[in-house]
Every structure is written in C-alpha cells, then in structure tokens.
C-alpha positions as CSV (number, residue, x, y, z in Angstrom):
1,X,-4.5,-8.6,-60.6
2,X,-4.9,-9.3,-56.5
3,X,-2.8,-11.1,-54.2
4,X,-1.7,-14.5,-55.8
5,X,-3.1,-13.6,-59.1
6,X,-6.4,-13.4,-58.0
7,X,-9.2,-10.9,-59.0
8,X,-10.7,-8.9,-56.4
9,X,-14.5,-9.6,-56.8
10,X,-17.6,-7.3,-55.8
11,X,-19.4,-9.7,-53.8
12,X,-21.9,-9.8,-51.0
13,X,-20.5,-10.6,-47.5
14,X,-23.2,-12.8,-45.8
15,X,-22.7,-11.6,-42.6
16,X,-24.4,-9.3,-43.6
17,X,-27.4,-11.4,-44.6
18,X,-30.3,-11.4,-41.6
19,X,-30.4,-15.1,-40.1
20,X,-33.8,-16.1,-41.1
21,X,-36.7,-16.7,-38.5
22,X,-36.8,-20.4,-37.6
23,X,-33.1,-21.2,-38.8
24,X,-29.8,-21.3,-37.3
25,X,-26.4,-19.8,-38.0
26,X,-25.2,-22.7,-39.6
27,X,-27.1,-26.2,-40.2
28,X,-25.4,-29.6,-41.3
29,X,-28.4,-31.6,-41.9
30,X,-28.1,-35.4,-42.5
31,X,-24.5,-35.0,-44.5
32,X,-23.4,-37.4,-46.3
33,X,-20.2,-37.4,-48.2
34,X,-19.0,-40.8,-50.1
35,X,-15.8,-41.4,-52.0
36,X,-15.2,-43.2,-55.1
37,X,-12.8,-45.5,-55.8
38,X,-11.5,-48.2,-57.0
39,X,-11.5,-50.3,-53.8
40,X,-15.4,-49.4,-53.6
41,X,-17.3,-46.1,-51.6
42,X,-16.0,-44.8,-48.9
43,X,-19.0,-43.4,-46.6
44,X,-16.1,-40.9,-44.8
45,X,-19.7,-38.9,-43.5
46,X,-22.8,-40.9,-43.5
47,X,-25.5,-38.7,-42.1
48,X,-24.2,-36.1,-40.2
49,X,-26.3,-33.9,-38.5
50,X,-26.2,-30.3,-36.1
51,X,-27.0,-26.9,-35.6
52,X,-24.7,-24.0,-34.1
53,X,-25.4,-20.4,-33.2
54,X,-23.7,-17.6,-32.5
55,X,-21.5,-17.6,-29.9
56,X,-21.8,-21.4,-29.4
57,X,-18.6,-23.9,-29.4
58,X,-18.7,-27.0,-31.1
59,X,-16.7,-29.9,-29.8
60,X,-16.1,-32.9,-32.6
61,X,-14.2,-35.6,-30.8
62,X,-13.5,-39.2,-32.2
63,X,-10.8,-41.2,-33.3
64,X,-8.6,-40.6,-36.6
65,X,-10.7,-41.6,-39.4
66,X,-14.1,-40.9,-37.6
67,X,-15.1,-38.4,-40.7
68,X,-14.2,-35.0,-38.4
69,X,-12.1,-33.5,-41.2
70,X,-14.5,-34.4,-43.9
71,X,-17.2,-33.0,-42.6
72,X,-15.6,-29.5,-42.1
73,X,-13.7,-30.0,-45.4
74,X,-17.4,-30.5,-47.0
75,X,-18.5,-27.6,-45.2
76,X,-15.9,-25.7,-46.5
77,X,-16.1,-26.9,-50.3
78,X,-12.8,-28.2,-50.0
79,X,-13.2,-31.6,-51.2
80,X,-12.6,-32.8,-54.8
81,X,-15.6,-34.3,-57.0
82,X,-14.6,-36.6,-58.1
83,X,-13.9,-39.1,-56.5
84,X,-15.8,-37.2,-53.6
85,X,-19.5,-36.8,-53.7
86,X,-22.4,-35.3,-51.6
87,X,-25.0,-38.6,-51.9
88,X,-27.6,-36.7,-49.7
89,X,-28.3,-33.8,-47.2
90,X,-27.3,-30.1,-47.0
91,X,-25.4,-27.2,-45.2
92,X,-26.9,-24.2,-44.6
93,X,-25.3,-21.1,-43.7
94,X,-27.2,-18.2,-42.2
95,X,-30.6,-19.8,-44.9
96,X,-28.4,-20.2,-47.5
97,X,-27.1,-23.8,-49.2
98,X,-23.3,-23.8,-49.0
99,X,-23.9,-27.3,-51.2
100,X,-25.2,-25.7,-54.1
101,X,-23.2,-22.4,-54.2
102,X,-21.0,-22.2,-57.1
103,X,-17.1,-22.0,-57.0
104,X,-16.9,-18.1,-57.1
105,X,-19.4,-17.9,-54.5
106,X,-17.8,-20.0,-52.3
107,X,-14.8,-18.1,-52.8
108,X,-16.0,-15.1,-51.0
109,X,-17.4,-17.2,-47.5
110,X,-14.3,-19.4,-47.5
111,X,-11.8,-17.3,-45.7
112,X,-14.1,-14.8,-44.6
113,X,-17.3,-15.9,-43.3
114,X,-16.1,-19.4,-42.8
115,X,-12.6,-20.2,-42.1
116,X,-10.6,-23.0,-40.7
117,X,-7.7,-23.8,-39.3
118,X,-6.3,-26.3,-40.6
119,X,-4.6,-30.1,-38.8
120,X,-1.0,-30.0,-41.2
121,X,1.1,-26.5,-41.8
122,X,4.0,-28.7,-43.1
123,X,1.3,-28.7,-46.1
124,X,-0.7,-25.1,-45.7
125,X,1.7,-22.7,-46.2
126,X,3.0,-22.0,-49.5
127,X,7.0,-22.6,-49.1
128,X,7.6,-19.9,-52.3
129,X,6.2,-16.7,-50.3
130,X,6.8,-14.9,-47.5
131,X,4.4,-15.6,-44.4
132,X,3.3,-11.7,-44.1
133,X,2.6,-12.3,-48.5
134,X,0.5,-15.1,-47.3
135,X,-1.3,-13.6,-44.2
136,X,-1.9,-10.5,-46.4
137,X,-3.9,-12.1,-49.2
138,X,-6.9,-13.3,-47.6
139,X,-7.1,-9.8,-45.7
140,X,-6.7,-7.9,-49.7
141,X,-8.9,-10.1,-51.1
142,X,-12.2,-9.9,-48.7
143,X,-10.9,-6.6,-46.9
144,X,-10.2,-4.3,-48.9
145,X,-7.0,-3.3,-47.5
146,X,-3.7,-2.0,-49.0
147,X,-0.8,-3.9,-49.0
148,X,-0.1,-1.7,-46.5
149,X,-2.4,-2.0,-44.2
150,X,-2.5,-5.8,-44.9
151,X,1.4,-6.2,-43.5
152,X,0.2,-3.9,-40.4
153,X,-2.5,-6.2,-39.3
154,X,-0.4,-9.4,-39.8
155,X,2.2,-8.4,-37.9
156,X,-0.5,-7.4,-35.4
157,X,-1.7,-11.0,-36.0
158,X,1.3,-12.7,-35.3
159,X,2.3,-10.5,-32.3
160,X,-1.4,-12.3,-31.1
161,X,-0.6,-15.4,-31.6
162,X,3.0,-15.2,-29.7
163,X,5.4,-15.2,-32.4
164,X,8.5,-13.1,-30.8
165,X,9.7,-10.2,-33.0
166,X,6.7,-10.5,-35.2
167,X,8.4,-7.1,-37.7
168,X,11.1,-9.3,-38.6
169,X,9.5,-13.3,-38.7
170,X,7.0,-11.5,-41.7
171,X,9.4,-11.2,-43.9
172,X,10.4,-14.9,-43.4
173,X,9.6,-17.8,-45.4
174,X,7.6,-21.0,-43.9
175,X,10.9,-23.4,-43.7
176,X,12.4,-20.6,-41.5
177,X,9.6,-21.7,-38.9
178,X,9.5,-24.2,-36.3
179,X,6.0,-26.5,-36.7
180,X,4.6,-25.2,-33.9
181,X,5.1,-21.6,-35.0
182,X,3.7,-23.0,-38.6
183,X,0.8,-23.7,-36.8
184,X,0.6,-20.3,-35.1
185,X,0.4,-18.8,-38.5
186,X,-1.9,-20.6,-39.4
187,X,-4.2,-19.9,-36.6
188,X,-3.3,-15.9,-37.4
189,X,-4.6,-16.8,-41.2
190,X,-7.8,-17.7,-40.1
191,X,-8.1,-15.4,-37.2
192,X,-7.0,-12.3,-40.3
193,X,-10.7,-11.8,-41.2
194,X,-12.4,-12.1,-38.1
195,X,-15.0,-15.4,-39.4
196,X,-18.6,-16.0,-38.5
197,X,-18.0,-19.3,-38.0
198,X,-14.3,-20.8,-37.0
199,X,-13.3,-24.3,-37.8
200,X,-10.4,-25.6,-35.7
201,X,-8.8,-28.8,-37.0
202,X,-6.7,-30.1,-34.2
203,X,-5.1,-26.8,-34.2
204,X,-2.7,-27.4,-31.1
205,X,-1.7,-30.8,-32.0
206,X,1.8,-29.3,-32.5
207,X,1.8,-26.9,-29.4
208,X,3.4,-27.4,-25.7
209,X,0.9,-27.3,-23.4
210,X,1.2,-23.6,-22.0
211,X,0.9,-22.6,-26.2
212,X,-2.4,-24.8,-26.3
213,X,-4.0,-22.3,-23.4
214,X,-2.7,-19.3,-25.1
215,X,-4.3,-20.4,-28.2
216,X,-7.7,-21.7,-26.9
217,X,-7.8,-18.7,-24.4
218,X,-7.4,-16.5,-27.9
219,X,-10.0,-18.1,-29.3
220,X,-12.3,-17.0,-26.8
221,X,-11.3,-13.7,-26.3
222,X,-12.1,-13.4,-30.1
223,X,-15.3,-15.4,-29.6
224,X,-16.4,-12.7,-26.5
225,X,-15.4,-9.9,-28.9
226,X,-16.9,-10.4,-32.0
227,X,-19.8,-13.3,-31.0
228,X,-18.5,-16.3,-34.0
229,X,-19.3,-19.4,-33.0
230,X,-16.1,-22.3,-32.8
231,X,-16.5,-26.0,-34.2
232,X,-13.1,-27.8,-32.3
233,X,-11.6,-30.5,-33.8
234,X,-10.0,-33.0,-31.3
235,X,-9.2,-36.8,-30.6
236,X,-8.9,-34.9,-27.2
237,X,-11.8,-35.0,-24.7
238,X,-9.3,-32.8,-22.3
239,X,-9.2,-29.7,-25.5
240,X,-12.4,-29.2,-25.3
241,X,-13.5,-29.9,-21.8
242,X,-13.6,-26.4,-20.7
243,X,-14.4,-24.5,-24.4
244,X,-17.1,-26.8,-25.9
245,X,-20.7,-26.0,-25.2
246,X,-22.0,-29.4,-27.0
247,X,-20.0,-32.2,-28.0
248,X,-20.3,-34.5,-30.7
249,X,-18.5,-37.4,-30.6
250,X,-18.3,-39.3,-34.1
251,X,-17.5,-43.0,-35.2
252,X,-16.7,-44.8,-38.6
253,X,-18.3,-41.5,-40.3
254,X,-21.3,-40.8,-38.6
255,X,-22.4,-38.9,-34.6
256,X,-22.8,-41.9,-32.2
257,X,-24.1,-39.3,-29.5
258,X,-24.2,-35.8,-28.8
259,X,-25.2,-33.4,-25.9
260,X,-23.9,-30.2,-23.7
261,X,-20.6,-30.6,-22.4
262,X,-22.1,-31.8,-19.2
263,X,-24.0,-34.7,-20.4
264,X,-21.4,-36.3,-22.7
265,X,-18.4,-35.9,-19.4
266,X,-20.7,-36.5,-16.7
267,X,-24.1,-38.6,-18.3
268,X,-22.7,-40.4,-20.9
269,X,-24.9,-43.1,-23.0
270,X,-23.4,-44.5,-25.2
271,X,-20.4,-47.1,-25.0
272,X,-17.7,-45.5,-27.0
273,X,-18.2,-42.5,-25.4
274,X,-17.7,-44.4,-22.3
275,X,-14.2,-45.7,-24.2
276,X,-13.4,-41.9,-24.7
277,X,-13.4,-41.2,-21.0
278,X,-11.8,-43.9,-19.8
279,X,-9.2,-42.7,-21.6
280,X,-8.8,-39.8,-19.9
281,X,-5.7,-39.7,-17.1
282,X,-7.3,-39.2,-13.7
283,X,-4.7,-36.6,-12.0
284,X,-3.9,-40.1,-10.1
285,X,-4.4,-43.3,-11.9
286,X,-4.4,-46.2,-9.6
287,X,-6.5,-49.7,-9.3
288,X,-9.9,-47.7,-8.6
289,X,-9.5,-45.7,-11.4
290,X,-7.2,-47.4,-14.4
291,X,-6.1,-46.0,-17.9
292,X,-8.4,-48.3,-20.1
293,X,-7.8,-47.9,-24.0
294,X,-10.6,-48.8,-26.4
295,X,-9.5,-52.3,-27.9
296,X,-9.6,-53.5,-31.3
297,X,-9.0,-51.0,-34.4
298,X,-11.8,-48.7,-36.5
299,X,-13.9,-50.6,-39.5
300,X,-12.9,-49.7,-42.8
301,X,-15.6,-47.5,-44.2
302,X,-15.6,-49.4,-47.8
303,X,-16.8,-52.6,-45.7
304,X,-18.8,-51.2,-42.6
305,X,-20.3,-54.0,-40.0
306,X,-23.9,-55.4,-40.7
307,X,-25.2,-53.9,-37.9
308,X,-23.8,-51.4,-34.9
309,X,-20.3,-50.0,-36.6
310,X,-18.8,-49.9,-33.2
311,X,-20.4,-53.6,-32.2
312,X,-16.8,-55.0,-33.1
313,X,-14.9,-53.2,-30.5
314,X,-17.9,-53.1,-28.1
315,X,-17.5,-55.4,-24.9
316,X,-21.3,-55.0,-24.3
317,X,-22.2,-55.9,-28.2
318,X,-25.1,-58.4,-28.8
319,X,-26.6,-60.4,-31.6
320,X,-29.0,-57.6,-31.5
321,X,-26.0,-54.9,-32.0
322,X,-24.2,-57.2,-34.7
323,X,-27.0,-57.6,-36.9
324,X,-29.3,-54.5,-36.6
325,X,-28.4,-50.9,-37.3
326,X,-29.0,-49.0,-34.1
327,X,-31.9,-46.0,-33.7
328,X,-31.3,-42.3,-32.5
329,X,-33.0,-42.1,-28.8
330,X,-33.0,-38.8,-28.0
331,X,-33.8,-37.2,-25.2
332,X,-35.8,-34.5,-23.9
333,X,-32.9,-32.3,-23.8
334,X,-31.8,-32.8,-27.2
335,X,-29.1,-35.5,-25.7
336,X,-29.2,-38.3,-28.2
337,X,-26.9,-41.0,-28.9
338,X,-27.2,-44.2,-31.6
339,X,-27.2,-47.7,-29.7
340,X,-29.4,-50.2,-28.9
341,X,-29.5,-49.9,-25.2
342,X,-28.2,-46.7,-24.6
343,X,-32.2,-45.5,-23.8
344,X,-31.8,-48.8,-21.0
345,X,-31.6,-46.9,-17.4
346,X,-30.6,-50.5,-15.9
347,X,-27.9,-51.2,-18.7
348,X,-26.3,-47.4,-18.3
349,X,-26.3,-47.1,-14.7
350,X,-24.5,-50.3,-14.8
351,X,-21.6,-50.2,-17.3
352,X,-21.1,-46.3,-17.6
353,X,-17.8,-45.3,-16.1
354,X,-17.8,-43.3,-12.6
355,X,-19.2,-39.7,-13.3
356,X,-16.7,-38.4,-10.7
357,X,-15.6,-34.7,-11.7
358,X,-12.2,-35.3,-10.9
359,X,-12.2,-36.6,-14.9
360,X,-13.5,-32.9,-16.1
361,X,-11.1,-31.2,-13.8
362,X,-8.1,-33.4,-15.2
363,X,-9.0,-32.6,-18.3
364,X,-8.8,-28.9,-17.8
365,X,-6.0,-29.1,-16.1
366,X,-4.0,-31.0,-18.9
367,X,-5.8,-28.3,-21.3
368,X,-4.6,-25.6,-19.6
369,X,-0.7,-27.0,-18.8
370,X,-1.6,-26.9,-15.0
371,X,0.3,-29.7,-12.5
C-alpha cells in the first residue's frame, strides 16, 4: 500500500508525451458542462473555449457563479456524474482527451501534470493527518520518493511558501493553522510536483496583501524555472493585471470576451467588461473618475434570458440584445467578445470607460500591497 492507501501505479507521465504539430498544450474547446437536477439543468459552462501554451498565464475573471470553478473542476475530472454531465466539446491535453480518459488515467495527470490550487482549505486538507503526511503523498505517489525524501521536500515547500519554522508546523495538523497559512499549504501541495499546467482558484482570497505578492511572485519564479503555463482564478481584475498574458472574462457560464492583457484593460468591447473596470479603485476616486458597481444580480443558469444573458443588467441593452443571442466578433488579433454591438466603432468609442493607465497601474499596485 502507498500513501493514503493508495497503490503506486506504473504509468506514463505525459510530460513526457511530444505536443503534437498543429496543437496546443492544453485546448478547452467549446465546453460544456450541465447539471441535473431537480429544479431543471444547470448550464454552469455552456461553450467554453481556449488554448494555452507553455509559459503562457491565463487570467479567468468574472463574478461568483460565472462557471470559473467548473470549468477547471471539469478540466480536472473533478466533478461528479451524475448529476454533472459533459453535453458537448472536449479538453485536450498535450493531443490527448482528458474527457475520455478513464479514472486511473486521470489519476496519474491530476496532481502531477495538472494541478490546482484550490478556492476553500477549510475543506481541502484532511483534518485526521498531519500536513507534511498530506504534502508527502502526492510527491510518493507520482515521484517516486521515500518517505523520506517526501518530508525533506515539504518542508522545503513550506519554507517557499513563508510558513515560519517550517521543521516543526509539518508535524502539525490543519486546525493548528491559521486560514491563510491553510491556504499556503495548499499552494505548497500543488507547487510539490512541479505541474505542466497550474490552476489557481482564487488562491489569495485569504492572504494580506504583501502574502498575495509573495505568492504570485512564486508563481512566476516557478513559471521562469520550469516553463508551466498558469490559468488564474479571480473576481479580481487587479490579481491578474500584472501576471495574465490573456484574459478571459466569463458570464452566466460562458466567455463574453477575451484578449491579451492589454486589450481587455485598455480596449475593452464588451459592456461587462466595461462593468469590471469600473470597478476597479483609481489610486484617487473623485467625480471624474467614480467607483461604479455593476447593478442588478447574475441570471440563474436553470432560467437563462431569451436573448443576451447579461441584457438584464446592461444599461445599453436593446430589443435587439433581449431577444436575440449575441454572435462572437472577433478580431484580427484573436480579440473577440459576444455582443451585439461590441464590433460598433461609434457605439464603443462612446460608452467604453476612459482607457487611462492609471486603472492598470492601480491594479498592480493593490496586487502588489504598494501605497
């Protein structure tokens, strides 16, 4: 027996597996992932679509509800069926269906090709076992290493993450940790086996601000090092305002737009995307530049609108928006975003918030805990 009762398997680490000509490193391609219940299907992911590479960052922004978590919970193979349900697309890691992989399979890339942080400690850490038993498992399991050598790297791990006297707080059990340090250790756990691919869910929701740096700033360091590529999980435009190479913002279970950092901070299209950065404190909020929330409240996903999902809470919606599903325009760039008018030069130039870069440098600065 291995770790928790589990049986080391001989298995073949992808990452070792050539990227094949005319694919990516990982492909999410029209996604869709419904729930069953009683109340009626839940579309939590209702076409979700995007490509990453190595050494590309990944921002997923939205509200709570938007379908981040699902997506990346799909990717992972983490959701239960039933009531869950893939109704159409597929994943594809390094050529390979992650969709169609059986349970054992995806035992070997979860953890070690692909592994995520994930959004609640309170809930990920066993409360039974010790945190160095925990951070040693995945490390035994996929490694190779002896118990040994397993404890030496996680107390290397948590010395990484800023954990004082990490020799000592191994031994410990998870109710002898504060949440943020839950959620250090957690970060250590999926930093253990060096990933491909890194999915961050939220993971300094529960940090001060000079922690969230030290985290992110990890993060990349490990990114430099070893060349993974990073999907963030945020409701945060400031997180990933200085990480992110291409954002995609999401709504009611589906991308509304997407783009390179630049275009979604500084060329947005698309009117909640507009929403999301006028929510973002200027360093000095005053009449020229207000705090201005996005009204109104999410659709449920059991009853989504006829036509636009966001056409509710829009304050530029139309007959046009509230009957008729919105097209993709995309641009040349790859830059796309799902609305009506959002392709209208005229219509942008007049209703899209001020492109002034004192937003982005906000941002950072609340990122990195500066004044």
């Amino acid at each position: 027996m291995f770790g928790f009762g589990l049986k080391k398997r001989n298995k073949v680490d992808l990452r070792d597996t050539p990227i094949p000509e005319g694919h990516h490193l990982l492909e999410v391609n029209d996604l869709k992932m419904y729930f069953h219940t009683q109340d009626g299907v839940v579309k939590a992911v209702n076409g979700v679509s995007y490509t990453l590479d190595r050494g590309e960052t990944l921002g997923v922004v939205g509200e709570s509800g938007s379908g981040k978590s699902v997506t990346s919970l799909t990717i992972m193979g983490l959701i239960e069926m039933p009531p869950g349900k893939v109704e159409g697309g597929d994943v594809l890691y390094r050529g390979k269906s992650l969709i169609t992989m059986s349970e054992e399979e995806m035992e070997g890339v979860r953890g070690n090709d692909i592994a995520m942080i994930f959004q609640d400690p309170m809930t990920s850490l066993n409360p039974v076992y010790t945190i160095g038993r925990q951070l040693s498992e995945g490390m035994r399991l996929h490694k190779g290493m002896s118990k040994k050598e397993a404890l030496e790297r996680s107390v290397e791990l948590l010395r990484m993450v800023g954990i004082p006297n990490p020799e000592q707080r191994v031994k410990e059990y998870p109710h002898e940790f504060s949440g943020g340090m839950r959620q250090r250790v957690m970060i250590a756990m999926a930093l253990a086996c060096d990933p491909d691919i890194l999915i961050a869910d939220e993971p300094t929701t529960a940090l001060d601000v000079t922690i969230q740096a030290q985290i992110i700033e990890l993060m990349e360091e490990m990114q430099e090092k070893n060349g993974n590529a990073i999907i963030m999980i945020t409701h945060d435009l400031g997180v990933v305002a200085d990480i992110a190479d291409k954002i995609m913002v999401m709504y009611a279970g589906q991308p509304v737009e997407f783009g390179t950092r630049d275009e979604i901070f500084y060329n947005p299209i698309h009117p909640y995307t507009w929403g999301l950065n006028r929510s973002i404190p200027e360093p000095a909020i005053d009449e020229k530049h207000p705090l201005t929330p996005i009204k109104g409240n999410p659709p449920s996903l059991v009853d989504l609108p006829e036509g636009c999902s966001f056409a509710p809470r829009c304050p530029y919606a139309t007959d046009l928006c509230r009957s008729t599903v919105p097209p993709v325009h995309t641009t040349e760039t790859g830059h796309y975003a799902k609305c009506h008018y959002c392709n209208d030069a005229e219509f942008v130039a007049a209703n899209a918030p001020e492109t002034s870069r004192t937003k982005l440098e906000g941002a950072k600065q609340k990122k990195g805990g500066e004044a």
